[in-house]
Legacy VTK file of the C-alpha trace (Angstrom):
# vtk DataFile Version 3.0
C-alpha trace
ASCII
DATASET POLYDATA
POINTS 235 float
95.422 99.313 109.899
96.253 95.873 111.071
97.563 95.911 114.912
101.607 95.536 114.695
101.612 95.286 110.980
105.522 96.741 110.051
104.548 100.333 108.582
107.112 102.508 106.081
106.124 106.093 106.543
107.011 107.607 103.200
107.695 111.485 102.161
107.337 112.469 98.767
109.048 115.586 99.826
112.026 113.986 101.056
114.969 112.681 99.095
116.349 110.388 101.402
113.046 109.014 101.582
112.917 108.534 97.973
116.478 106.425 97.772
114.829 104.320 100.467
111.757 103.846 98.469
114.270 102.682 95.591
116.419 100.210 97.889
113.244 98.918 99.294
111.387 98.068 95.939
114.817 97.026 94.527
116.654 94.926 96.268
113.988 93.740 99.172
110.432 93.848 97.175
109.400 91.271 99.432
109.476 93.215 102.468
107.942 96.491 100.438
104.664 94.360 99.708
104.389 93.272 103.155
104.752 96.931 104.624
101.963 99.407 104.824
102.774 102.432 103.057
102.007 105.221 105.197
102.363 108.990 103.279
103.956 111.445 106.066
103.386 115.042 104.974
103.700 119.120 106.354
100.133 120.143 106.758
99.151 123.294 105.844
96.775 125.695 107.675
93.250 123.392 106.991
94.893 120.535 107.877
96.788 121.824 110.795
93.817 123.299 112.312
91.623 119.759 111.967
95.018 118.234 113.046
94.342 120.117 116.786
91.009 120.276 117.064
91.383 116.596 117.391
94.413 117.269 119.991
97.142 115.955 117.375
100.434 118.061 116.804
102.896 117.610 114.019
106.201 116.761 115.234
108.429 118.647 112.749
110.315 121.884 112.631
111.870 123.792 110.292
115.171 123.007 108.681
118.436 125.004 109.753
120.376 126.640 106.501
123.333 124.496 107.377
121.202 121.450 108.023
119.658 122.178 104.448
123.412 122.478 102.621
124.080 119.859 104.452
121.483 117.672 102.739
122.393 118.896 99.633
125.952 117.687 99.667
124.723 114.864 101.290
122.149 112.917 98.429
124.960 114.377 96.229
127.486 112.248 97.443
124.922 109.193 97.411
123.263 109.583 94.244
126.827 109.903 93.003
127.845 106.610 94.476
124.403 104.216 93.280
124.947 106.349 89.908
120.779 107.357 90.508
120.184 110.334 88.296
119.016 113.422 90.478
117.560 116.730 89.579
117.079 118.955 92.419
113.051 120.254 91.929
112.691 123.812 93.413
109.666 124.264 95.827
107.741 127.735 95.413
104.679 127.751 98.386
104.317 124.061 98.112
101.008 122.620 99.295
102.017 118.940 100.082
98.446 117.695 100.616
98.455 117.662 96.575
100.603 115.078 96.313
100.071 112.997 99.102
95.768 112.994 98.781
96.389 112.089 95.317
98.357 109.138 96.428
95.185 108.557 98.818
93.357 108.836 95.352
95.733 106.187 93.285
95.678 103.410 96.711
91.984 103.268 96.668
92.187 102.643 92.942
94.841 99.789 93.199
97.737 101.724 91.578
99.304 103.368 94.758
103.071 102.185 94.438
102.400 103.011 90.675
101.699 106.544 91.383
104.747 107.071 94.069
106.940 105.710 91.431
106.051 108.049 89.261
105.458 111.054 91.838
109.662 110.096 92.938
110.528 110.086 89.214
109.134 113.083 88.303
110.073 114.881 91.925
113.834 113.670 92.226
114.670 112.942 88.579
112.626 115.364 86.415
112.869 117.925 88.557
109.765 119.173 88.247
107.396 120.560 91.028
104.750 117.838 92.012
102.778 120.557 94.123
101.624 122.168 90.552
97.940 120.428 90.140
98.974 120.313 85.963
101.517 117.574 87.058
99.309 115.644 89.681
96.930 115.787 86.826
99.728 114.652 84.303
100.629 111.438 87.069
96.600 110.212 86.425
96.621 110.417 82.944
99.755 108.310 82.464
98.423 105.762 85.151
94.913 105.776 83.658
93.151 107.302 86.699
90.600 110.607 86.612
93.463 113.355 86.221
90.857 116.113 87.880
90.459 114.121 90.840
94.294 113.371 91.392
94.666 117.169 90.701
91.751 117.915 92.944
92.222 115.413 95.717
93.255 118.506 98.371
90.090 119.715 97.935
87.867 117.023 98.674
86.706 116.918 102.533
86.882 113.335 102.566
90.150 112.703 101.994
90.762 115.624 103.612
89.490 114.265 106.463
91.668 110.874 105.637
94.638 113.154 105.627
94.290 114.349 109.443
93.605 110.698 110.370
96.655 109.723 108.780
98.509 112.752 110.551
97.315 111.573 113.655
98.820 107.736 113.420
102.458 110.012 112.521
101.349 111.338 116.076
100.865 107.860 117.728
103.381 105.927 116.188
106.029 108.612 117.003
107.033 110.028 113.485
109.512 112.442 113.993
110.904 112.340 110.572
111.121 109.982 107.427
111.777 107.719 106.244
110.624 106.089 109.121
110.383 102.428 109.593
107.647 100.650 112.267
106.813 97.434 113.439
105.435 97.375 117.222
107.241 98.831 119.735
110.461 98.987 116.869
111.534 101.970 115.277
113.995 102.633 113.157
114.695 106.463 111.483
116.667 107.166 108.265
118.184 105.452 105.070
121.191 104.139 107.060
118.468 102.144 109.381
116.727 100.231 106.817
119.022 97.775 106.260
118.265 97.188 110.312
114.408 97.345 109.667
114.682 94.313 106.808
116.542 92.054 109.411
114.149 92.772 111.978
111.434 91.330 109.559
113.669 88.915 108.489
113.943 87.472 111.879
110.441 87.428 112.710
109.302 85.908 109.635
107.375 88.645 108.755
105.473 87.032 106.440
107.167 83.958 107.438
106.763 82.514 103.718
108.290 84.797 101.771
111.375 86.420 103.468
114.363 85.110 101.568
117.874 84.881 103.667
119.847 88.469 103.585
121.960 89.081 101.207
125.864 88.644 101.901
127.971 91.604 102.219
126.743 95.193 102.909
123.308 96.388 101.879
122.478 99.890 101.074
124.124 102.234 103.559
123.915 100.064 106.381
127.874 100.169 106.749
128.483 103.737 105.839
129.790 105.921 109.065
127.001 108.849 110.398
127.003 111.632 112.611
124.904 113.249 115.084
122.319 110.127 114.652
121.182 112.060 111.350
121.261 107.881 109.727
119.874 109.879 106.691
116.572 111.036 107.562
114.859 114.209 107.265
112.967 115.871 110.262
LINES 1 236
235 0 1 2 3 4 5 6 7 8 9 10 11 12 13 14 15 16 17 18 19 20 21 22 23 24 25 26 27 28 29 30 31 32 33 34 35 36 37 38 39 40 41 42 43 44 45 46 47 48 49 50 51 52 53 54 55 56 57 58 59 60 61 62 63 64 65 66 67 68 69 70 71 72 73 74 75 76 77 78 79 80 81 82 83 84 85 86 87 88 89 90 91 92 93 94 95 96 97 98 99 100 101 102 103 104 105 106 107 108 109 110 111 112 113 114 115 116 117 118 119 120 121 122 123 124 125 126 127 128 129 130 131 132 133 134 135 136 137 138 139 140 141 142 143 144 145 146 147 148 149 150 151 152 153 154 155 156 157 158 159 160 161 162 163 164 165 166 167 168 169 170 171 172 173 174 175 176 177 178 179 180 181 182 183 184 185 186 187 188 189 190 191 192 193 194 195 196 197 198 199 200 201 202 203 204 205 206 207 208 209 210 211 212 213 214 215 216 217 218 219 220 221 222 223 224 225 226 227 228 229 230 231 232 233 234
């Protein structure tokens, strides 16, 4: 990882993480090639106990009911207003380490924003559970990668073992939540904030070639009125 590079930790899990995935790639594709794309996931017990053995802890804690219905109503009343189709997947004893190694999987082979479009599509507008290995397998087929070792990727040690290092920069850089936006010392939390991320690029000329000026008017969320700091993030 390049020192200070500007980093977009990703869910696959979450949907406000997938409408910023959407506003970044849309309407600022500039800024989404010069990010890294960091995959924040819940480890389960293997990865949580290689997690602290090497003194990491991950900073997230189980959603309230009301904070759950609250989300809910929430990406309704967004999806509504960008007219983005949504079908809400149901989750039965998800192992998230599926999803995100096989991402791990799809980056090494080139086709990593390929296979998180297609992990988002099927996740948030299929509705279909990308924990089961038949659909992880299904994403590699219809990107042309080894379907068995997109399926399999949880169970390899190595990426494994990429997994915890990866859970260990969420440590460091101070991931509390996604999406979650990082450049330095500069952090910004939620789907309301990204609008806030892009112009702190934009400023720095990060890469000074390519940032075009901002568009006029409001972008994305960035004028729509919050509470509690939740700026439409989940953690």
């Amino acid at each position: 990882m390049a020192r200070g590079a500007p980093r977009f930790y990703f869910s696959l899990r979450s949907p406000y993480s997938w409408l910023a995935y959407r506003e970044l790639t849309e309407r600022h594709p500039d800024v989404a090639a010069a990010v890294e794309w960091r995959p924040f996931f819940e480890p389960d017990a293997t990865s949580e106990r290689l997690l602290t053995e090497r003194g990491g802890s991950f900073p997230y804690t189980p959603m309230s009911r009301a904070k759950h219905l609250y989300i809910l109503q929430d990406i309704g009343r967004i999806t509504k207003e960008r007219d983005v189709p949504l079908n809400w997947p149901v989750d039965r004893d998800p192992v998230w380490e599926i999803p995100h190694l096989a991402y791990l999987v799809a980056d090494r082979e080139g086709l990593g924003q390929q296979y998180i479009a297609a992990a988002y599509r099927t996740r948030w507008e299929e509705g279909r559970d990308i924990c089961d290995r038949d659909i992880v397998a299904g994403l590699g087929t219809e990107l042309g990668l080894d379907p068995r070792e997109l399926a399999g990727a949880a169970d390899d040690p190595a990426l494994r073992e990429e997994g915890v290092r990866l859970l260990l920069d969420i440590c460091k850089d101070g991931v509390f939540g996604v999406p979650f936006f990082v450049h330095g010392f500069t952090r910004f939390w939620g789907l309301d904030r990204l609008p806030g991320f892009v112009g702190h690029l934009r400023e720095r000329a990060v890469p000074a070639a390519a940032m075009p000026a901002p568009e006029s008017g409001p972008v994305g969320l960035g004028s729509r009125t919050t509470d509690d700091g939740h700026a439409g993030g989940c953690g």
